[in-house]
N, CA, C and O atoms as CSV, one atom per row, in Angstrom:
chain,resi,resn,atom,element,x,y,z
A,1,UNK,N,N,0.830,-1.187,0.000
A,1,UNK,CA,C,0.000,0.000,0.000
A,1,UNK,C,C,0.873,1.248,0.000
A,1,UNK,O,O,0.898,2.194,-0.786
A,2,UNK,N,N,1.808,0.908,1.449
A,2,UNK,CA,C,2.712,2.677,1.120
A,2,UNK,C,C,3.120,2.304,-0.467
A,2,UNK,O,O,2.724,3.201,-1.212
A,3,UNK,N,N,3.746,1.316,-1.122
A,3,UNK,CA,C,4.553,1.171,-2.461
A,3,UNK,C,C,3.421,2.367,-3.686
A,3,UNK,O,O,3.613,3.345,-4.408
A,4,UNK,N,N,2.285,1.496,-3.284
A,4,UNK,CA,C,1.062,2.401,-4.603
A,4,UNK,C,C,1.161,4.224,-4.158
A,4,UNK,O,O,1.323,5.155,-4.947
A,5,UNK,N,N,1.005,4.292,-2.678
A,5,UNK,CA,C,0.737,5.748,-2.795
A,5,UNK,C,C,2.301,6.774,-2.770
A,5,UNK,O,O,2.250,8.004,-2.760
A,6,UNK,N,N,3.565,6.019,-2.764
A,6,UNK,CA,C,4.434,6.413,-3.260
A,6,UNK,C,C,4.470,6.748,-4.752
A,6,UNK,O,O,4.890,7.829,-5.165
A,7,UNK,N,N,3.864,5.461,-5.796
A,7,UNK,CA,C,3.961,5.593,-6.755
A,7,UNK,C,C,2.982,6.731,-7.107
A,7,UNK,O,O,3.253,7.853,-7.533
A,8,UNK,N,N,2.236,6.391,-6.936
A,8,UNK,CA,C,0.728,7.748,-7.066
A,8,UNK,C,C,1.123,9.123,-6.964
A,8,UNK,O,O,0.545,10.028,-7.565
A,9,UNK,N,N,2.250,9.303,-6.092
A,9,UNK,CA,C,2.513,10.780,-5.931
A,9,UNK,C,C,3.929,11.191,-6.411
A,9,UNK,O,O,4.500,12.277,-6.307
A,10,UNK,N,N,4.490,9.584,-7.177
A,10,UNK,CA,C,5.678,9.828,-7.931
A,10,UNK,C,C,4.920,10.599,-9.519
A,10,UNK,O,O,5.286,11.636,-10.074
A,11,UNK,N,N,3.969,9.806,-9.862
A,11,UNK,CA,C,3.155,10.213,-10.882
A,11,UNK,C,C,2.312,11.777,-10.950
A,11,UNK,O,O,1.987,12.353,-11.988
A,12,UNK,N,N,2.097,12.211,-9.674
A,12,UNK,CA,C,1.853,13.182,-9.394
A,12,UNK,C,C,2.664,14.235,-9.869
A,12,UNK,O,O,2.124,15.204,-10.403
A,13,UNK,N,N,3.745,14.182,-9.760
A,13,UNK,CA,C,4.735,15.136,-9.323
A,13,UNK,C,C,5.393,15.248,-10.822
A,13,UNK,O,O,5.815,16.344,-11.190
A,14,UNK,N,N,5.471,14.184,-11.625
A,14,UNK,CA,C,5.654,13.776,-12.925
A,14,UNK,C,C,4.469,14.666,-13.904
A,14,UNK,O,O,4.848,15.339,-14.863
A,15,UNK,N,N,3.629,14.606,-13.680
A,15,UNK,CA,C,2.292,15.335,-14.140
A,15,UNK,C,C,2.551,16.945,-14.019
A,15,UNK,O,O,2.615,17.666,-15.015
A,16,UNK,N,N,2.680,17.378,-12.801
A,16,UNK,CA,C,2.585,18.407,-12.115
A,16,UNK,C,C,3.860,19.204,-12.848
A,16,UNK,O,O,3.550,20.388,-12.978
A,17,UNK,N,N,4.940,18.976,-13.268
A,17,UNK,CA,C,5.729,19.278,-13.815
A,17,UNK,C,C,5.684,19.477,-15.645
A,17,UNK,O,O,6.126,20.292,-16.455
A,18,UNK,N,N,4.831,18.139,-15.685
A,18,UNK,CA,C,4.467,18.575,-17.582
A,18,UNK,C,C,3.242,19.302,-17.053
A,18,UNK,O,O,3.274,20.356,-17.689
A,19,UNK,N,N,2.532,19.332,-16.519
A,19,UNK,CA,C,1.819,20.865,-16.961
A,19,UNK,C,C,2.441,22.021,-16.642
A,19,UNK,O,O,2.268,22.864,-17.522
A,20,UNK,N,N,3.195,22.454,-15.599
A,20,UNK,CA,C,3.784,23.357,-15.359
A,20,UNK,C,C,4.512,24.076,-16.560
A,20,UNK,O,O,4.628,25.289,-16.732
A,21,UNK,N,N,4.963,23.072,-17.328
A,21,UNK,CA,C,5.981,23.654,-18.359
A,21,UNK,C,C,4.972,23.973,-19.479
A,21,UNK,O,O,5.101,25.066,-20.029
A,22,UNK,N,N,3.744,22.958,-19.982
A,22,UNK,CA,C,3.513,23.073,-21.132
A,22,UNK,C,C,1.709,23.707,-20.890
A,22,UNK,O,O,1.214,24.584,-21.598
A,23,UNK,N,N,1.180,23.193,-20.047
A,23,UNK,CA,C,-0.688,23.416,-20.495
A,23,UNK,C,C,-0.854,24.514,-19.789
A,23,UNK,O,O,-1.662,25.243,-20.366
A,24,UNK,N,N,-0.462,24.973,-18.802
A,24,UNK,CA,C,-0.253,26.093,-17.757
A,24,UNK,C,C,-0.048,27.681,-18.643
A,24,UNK,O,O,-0.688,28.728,-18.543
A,25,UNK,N,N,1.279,27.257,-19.625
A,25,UNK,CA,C,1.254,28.394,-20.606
A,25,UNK,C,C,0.710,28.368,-21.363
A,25,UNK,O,O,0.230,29.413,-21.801
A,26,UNK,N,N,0.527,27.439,-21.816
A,26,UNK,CA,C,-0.483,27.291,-23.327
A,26,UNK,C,C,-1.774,28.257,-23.066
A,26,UNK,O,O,-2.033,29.263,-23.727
A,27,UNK,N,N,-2.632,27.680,-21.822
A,27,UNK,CA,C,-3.371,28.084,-20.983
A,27,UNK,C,C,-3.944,29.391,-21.123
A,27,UNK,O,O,-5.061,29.775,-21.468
A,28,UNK,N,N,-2.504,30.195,-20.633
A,28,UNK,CA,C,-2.661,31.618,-20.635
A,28,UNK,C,C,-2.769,32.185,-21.723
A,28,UNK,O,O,-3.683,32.921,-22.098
A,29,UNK,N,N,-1.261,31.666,-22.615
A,29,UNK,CA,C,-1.643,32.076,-24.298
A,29,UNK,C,C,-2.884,32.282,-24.894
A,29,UNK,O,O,-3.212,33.356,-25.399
A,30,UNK,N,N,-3.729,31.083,-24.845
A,30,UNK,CA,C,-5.467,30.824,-25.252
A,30,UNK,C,C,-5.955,31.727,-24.745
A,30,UNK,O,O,-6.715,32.366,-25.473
A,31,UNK,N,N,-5.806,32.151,-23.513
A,31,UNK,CA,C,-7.062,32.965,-23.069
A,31,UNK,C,C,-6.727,34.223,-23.059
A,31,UNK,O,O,-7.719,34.953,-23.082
A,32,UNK,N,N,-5.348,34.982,-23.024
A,32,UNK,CA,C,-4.960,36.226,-23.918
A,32,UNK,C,C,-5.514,36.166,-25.404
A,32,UNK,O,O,-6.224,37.142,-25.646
A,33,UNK,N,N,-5.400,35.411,-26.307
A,33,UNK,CA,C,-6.040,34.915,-28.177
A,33,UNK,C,C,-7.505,35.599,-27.939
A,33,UNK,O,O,-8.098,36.404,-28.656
A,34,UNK,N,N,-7.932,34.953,-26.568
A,34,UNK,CA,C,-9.526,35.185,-26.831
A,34,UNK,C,C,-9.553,36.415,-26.028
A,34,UNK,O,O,-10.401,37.013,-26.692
A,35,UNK,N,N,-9.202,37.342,-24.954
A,35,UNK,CA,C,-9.426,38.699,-25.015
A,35,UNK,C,C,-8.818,39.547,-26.363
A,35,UNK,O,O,-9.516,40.425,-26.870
A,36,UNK,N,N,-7.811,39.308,-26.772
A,36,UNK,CA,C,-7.564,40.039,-28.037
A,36,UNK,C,C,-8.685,39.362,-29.002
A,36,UNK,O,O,-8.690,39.835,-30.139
A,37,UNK,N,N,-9.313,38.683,-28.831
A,37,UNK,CA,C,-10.395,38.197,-30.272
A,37,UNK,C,C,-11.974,38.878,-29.561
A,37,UNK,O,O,-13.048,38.904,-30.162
A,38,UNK,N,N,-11.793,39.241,-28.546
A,38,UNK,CA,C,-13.460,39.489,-28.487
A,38,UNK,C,C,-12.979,41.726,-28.233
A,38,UNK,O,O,-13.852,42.587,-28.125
A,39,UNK,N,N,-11.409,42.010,-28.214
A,39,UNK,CA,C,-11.612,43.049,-28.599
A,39,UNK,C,C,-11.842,43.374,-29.916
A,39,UNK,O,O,-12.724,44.191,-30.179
A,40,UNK,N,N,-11.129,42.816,-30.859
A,40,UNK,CA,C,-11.633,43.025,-32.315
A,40,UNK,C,C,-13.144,42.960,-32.283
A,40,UNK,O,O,-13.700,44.016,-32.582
A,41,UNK,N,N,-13.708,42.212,-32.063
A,41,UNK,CA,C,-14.935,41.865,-31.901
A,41,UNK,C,C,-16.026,43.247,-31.981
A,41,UNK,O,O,-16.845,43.706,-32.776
A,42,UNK,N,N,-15.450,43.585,-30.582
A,42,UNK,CA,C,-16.307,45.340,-30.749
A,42,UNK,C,C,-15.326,46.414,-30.660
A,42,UNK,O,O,-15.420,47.364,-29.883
A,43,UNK,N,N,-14.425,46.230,-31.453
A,43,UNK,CA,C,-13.416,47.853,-32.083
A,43,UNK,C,C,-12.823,48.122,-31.361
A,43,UNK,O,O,-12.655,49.339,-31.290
A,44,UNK,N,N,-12.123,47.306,-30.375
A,44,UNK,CA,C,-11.046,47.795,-29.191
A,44,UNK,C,C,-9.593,47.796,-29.528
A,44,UNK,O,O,-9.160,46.647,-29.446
A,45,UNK,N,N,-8.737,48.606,-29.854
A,45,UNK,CA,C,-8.138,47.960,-30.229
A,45,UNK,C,C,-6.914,48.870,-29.867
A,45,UNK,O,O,-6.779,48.966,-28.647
A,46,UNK,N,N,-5.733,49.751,-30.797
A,46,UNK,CA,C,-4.792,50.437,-30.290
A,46,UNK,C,C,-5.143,51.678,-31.023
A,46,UNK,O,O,-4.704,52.775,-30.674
A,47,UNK,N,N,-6.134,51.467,-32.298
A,47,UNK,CA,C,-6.227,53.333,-32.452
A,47,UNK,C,C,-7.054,53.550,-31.706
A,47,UNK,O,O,-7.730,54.446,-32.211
A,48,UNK,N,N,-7.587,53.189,-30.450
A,48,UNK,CA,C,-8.360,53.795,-29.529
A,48,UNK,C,C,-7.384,54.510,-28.925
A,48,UNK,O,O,-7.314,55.712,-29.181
A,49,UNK,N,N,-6.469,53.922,-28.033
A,49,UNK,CA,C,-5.190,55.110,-27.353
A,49,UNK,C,C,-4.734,55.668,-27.999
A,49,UNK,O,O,-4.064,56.567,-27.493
A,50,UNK,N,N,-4.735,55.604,-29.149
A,50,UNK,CA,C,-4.181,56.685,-30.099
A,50,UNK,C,C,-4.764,57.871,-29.906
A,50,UNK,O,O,-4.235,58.936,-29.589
A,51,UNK,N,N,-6.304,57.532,-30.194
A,51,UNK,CA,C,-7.104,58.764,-30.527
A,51,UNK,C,C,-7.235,59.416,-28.875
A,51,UNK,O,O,-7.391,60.636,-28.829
A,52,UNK,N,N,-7.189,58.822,-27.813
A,52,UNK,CA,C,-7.632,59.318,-26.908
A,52,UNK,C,C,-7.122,60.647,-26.562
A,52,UNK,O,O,-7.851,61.583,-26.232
A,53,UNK,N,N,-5.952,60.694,-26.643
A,53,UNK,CA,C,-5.130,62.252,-26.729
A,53,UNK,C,C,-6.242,63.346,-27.515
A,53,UNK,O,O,-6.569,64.389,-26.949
A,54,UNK,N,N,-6.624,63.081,-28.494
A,54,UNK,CA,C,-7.337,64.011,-29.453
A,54,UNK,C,C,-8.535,63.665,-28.893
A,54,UNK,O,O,-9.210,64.659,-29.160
A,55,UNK,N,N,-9.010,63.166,-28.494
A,55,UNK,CA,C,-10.434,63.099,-27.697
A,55,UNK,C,C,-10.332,63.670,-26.588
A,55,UNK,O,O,-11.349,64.148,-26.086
A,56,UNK,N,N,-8.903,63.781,-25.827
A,56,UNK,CA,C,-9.501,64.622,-24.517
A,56,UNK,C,C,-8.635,66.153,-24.807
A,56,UNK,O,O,-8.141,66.735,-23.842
A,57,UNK,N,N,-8.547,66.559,-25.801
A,57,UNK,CA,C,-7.952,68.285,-26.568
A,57,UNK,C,C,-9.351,68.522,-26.920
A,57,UNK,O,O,-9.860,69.585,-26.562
A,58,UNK,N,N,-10.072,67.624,-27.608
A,58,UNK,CA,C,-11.648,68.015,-27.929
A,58,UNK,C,C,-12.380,68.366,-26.975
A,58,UNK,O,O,-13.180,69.262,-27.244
A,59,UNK,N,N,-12.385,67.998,-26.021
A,59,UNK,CA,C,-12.791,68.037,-24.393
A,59,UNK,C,C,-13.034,69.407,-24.361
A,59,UNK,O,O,-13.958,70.203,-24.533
A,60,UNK,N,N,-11.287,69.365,-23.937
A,60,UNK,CA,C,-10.341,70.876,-23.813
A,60,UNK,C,C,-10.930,71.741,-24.070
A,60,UNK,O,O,-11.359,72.390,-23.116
A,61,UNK,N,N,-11.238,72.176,-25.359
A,61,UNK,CA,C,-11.342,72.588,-26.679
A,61,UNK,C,C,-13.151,73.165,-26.587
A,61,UNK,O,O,-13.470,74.065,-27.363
A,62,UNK,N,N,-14.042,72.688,-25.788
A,62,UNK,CA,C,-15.276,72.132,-26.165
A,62,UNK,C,C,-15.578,72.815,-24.408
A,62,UNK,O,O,-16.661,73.380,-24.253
A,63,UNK,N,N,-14.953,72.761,-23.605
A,63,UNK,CA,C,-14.735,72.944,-22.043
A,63,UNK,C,C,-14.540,74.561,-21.999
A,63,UNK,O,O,-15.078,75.346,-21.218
A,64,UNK,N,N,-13.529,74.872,-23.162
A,64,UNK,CA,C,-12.825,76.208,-23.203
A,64,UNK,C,C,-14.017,76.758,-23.681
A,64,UNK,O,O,-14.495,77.344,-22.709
A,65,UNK,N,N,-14.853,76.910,-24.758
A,65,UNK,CA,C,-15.879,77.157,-25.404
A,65,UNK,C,C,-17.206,77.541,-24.875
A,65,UNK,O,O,-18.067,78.413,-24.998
A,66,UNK,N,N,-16.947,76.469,-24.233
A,66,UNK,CA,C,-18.812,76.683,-23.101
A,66,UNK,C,C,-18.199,78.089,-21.490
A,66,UNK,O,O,-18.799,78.847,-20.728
A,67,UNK,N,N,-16.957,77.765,-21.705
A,67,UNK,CA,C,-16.630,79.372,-20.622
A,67,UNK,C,C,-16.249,80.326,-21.502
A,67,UNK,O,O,-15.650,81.271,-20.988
A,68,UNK,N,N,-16.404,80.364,-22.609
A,68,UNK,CA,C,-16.072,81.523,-22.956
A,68,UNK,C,C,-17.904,81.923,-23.274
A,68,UNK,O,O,-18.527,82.832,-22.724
A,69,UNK,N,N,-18.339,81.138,-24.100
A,69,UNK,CA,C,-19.712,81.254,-24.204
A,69,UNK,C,C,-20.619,82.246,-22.766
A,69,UNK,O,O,-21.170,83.347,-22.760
A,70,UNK,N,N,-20.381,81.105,-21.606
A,70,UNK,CA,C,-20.911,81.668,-20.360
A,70,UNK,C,C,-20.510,83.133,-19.825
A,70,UNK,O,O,-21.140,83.689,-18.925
A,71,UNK,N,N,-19.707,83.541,-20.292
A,71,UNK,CA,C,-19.125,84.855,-19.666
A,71,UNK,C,C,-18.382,84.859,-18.200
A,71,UNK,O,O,-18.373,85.805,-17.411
A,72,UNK,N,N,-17.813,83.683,-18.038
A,72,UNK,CA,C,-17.451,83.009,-17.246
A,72,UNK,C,C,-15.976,83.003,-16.928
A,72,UNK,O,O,-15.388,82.751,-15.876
A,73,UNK,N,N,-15.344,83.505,-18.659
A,73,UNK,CA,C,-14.040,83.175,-18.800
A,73,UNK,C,C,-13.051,83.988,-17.612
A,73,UNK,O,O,-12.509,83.018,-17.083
A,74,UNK,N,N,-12.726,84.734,-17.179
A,74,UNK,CA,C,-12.102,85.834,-17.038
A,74,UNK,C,C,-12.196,85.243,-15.862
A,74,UNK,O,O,-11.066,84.797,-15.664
A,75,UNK,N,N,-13.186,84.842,-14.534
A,75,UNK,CA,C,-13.061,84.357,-13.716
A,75,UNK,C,C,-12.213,82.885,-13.615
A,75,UNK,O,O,-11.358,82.535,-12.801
A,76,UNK,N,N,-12.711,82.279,-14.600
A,76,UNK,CA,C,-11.432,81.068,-14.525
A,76,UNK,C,C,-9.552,81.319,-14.736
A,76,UNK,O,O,-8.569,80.946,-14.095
A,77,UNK,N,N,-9.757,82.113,-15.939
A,77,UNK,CA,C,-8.557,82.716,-16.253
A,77,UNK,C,C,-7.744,83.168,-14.607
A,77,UNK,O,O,-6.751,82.665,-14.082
A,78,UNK,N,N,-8.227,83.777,-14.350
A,78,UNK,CA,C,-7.783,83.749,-12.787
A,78,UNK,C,C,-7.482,82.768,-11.731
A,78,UNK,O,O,-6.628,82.708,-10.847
A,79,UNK,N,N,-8.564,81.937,-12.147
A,79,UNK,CA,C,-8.198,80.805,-10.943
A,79,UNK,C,C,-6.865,80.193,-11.156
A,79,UNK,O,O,-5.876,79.898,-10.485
A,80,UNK,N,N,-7.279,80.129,-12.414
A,80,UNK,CA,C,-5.636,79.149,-13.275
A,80,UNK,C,C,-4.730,80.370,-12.438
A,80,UNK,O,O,-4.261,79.991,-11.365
A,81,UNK,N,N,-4.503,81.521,-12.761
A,81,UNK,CA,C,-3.180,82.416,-12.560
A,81,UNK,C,C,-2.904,81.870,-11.165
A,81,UNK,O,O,-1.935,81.306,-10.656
A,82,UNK,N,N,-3.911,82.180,-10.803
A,82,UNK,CA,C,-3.731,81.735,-8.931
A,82,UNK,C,C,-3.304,80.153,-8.677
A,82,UNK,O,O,-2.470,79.803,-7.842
A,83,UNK,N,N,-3.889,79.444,-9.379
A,83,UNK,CA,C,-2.979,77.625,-9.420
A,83,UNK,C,C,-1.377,78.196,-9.909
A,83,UNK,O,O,-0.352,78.416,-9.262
A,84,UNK,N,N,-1.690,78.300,-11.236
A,84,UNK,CA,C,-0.108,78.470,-11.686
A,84,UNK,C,C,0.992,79.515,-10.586
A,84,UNK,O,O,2.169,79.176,-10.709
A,85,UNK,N,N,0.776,80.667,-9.593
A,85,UNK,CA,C,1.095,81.453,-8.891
A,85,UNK,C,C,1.496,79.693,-7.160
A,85,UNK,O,O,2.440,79.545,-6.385
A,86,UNK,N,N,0.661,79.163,-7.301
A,86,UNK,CA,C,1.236,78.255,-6.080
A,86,UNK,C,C,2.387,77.577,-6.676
A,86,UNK,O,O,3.514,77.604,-6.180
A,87,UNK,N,N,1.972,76.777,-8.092
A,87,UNK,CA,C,2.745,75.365,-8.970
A,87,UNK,C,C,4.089,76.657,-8.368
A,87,UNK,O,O,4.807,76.387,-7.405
A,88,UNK,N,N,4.135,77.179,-8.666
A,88,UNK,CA,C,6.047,77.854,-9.272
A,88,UNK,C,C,6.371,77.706,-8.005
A,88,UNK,O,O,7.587,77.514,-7.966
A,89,UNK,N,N,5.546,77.688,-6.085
A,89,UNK,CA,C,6.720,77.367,-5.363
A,89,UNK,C,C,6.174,76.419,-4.365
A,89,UNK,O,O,5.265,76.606,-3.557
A,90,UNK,N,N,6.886,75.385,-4.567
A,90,UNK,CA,C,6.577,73.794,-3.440
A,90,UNK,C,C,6.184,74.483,-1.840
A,90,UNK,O,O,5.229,74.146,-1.140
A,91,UNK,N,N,7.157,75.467,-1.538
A,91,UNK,CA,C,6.571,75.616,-0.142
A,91,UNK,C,C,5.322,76.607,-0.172
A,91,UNK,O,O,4.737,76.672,0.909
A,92,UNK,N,N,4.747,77.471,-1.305
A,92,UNK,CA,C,3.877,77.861,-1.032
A,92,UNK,C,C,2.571,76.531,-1.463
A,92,UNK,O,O,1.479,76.442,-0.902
A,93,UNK,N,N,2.839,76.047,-2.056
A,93,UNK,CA,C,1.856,74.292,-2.660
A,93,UNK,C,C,1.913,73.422,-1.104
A,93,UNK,O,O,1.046,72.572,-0.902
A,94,UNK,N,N,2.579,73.590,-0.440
A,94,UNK,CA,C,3.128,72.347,0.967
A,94,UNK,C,C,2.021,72.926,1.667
A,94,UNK,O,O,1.067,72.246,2.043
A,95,UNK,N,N,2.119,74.215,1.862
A,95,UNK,CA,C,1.093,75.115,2.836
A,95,UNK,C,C,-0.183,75.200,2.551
A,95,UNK,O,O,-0.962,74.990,3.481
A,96,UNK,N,N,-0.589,75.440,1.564
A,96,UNK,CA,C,-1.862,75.575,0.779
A,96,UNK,C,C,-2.387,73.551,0.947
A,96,UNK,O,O,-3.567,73.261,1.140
A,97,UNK,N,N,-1.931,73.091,0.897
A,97,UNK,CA,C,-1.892,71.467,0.572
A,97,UNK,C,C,-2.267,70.918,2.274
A,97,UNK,O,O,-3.177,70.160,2.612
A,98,UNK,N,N,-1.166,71.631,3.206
A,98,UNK,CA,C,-1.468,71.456,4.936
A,98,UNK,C,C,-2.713,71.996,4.984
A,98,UNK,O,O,-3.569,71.210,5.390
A,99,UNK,N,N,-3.144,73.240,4.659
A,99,UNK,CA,C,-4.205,73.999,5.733
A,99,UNK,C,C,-5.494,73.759,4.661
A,99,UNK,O,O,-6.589,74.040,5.149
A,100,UNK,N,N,-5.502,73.357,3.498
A,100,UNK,CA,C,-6.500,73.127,2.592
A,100,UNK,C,C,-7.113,71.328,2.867
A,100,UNK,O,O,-8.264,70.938,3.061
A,101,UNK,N,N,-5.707,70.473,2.774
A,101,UNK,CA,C,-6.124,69.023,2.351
A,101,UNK,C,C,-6.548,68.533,0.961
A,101,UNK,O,O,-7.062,67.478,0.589
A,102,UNK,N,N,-6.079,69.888,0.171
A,102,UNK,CA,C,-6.243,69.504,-1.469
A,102,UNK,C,C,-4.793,70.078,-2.203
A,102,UNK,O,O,-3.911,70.871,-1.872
A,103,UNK,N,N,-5.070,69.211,-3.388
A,103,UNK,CA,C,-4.077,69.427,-3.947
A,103,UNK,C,C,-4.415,70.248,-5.484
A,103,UNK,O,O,-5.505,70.090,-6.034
A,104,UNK,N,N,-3.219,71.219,-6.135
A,104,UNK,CA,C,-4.046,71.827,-7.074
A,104,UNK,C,C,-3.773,70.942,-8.359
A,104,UNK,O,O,-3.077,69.927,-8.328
A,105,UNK,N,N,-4.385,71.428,-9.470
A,105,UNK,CA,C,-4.377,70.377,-10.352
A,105,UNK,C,C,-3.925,71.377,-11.636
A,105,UNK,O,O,-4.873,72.149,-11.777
A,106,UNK,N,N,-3.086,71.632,-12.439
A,106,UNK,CA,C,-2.841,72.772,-13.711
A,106,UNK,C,C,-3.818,72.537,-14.871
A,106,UNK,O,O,-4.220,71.395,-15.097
A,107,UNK,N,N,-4.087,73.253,-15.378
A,107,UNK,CA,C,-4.939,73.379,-16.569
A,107,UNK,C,C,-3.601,72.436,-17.144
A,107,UNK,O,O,-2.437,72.581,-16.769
A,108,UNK,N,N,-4.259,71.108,-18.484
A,108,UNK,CA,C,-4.111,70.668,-18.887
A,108,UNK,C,C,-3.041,71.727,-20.528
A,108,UNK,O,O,-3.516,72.645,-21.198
A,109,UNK,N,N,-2.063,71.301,-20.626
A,109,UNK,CA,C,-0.922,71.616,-21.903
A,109,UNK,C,C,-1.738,71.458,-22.964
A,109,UNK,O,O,-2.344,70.397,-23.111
A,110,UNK,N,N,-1.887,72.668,-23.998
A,110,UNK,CA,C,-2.651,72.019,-25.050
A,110,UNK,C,C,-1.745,72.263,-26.068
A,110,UNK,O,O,-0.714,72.936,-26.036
A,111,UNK,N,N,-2.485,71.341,-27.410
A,111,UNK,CA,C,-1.401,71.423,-28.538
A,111,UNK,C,C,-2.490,72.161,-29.604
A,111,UNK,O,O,-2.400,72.127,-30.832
A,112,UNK,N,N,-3.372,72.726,-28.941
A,112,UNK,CA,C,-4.451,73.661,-30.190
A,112,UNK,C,C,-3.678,75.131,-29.995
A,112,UNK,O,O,-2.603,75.476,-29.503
A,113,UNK,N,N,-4.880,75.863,-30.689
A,113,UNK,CA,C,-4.027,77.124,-31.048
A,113,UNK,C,C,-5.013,78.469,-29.898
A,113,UNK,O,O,-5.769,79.427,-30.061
A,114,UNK,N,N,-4.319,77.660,-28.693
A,114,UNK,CA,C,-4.406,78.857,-27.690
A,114,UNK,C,C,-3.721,79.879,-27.709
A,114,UNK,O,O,-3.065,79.810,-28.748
A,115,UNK,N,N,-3.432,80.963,-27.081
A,115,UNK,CA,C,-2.624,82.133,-27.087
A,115,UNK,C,C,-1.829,82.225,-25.896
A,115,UNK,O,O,-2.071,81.409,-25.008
A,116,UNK,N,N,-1.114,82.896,-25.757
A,116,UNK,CA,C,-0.197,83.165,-24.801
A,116,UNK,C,C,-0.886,83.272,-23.477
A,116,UNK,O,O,-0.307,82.862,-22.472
A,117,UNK,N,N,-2.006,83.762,-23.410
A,117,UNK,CA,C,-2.149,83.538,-22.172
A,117,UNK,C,C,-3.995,82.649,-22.014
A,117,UNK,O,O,-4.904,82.780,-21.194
A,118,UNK,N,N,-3.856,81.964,-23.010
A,118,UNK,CA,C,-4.592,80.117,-22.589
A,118,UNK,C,C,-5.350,80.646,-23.195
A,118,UNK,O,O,-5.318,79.883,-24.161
A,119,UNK,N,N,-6.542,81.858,-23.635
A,119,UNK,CA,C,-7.531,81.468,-24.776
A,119,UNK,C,C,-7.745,81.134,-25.772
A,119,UNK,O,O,-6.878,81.516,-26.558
A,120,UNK,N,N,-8.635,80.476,-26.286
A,120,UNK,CA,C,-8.773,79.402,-27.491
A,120,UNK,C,C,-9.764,80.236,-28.373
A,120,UNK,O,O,-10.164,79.785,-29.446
């Protein structure tokens, strides 16, 4: 009896090793095949990150528009000066960051044809 369940777990271990090497990866391979096959499926693919850059300038672009529309602009324009007026010094950002508990965030870099001082 010990002889069989020696052998049983010699066979075990024999097993356990060819899958390790071979069905284990295979495995994964297959089931990466089939998320890349059910993104094709519905249009997922890499010109999505491509485009996303130009989808969020459209944003931008579309964001900038509805404040200028609102009559709104001139007040934001400010807020930004006042973000950009902390960004330039860490210890005035450290302080504002202690006694606030927020952090500021910069108007986003654009590659449209803003002006020198950010209107679109």
């Amino acid at each position: 009896m010990k002889q069989e369940t020696q052998a049983a777990k010699s066979d075990e271990d024999e097993n356990a090793s060819t899958c390790s090497d071979g069905d284990l990866f295979d495995s994964g391979e297959d089931e990466i095949d089939d998320l890349e096959e059910a993104d094709r499926k519905i249009g997922l693919d890499m010109r999505f990150l491509k485009r996303l850059s130009c989808m969020a300038h459209m944003l931008q672009l579309a964001l900038a528009g509805g404040l200028k529309a609102s009559g709104c602009r001139a007040e934001v324009d400010a807020l930004i000066r006042v973000v950009g007026k902390f960004k330039k010094t860490r210890l005035a950002a450290e302080r504002l960051n202690a006694r606030s508990g927020l952090n500021l965030i910069s108007a986003a870099a654009s590659t449209g044809t803003a002006d020198a001082a950010g209107h679109y």
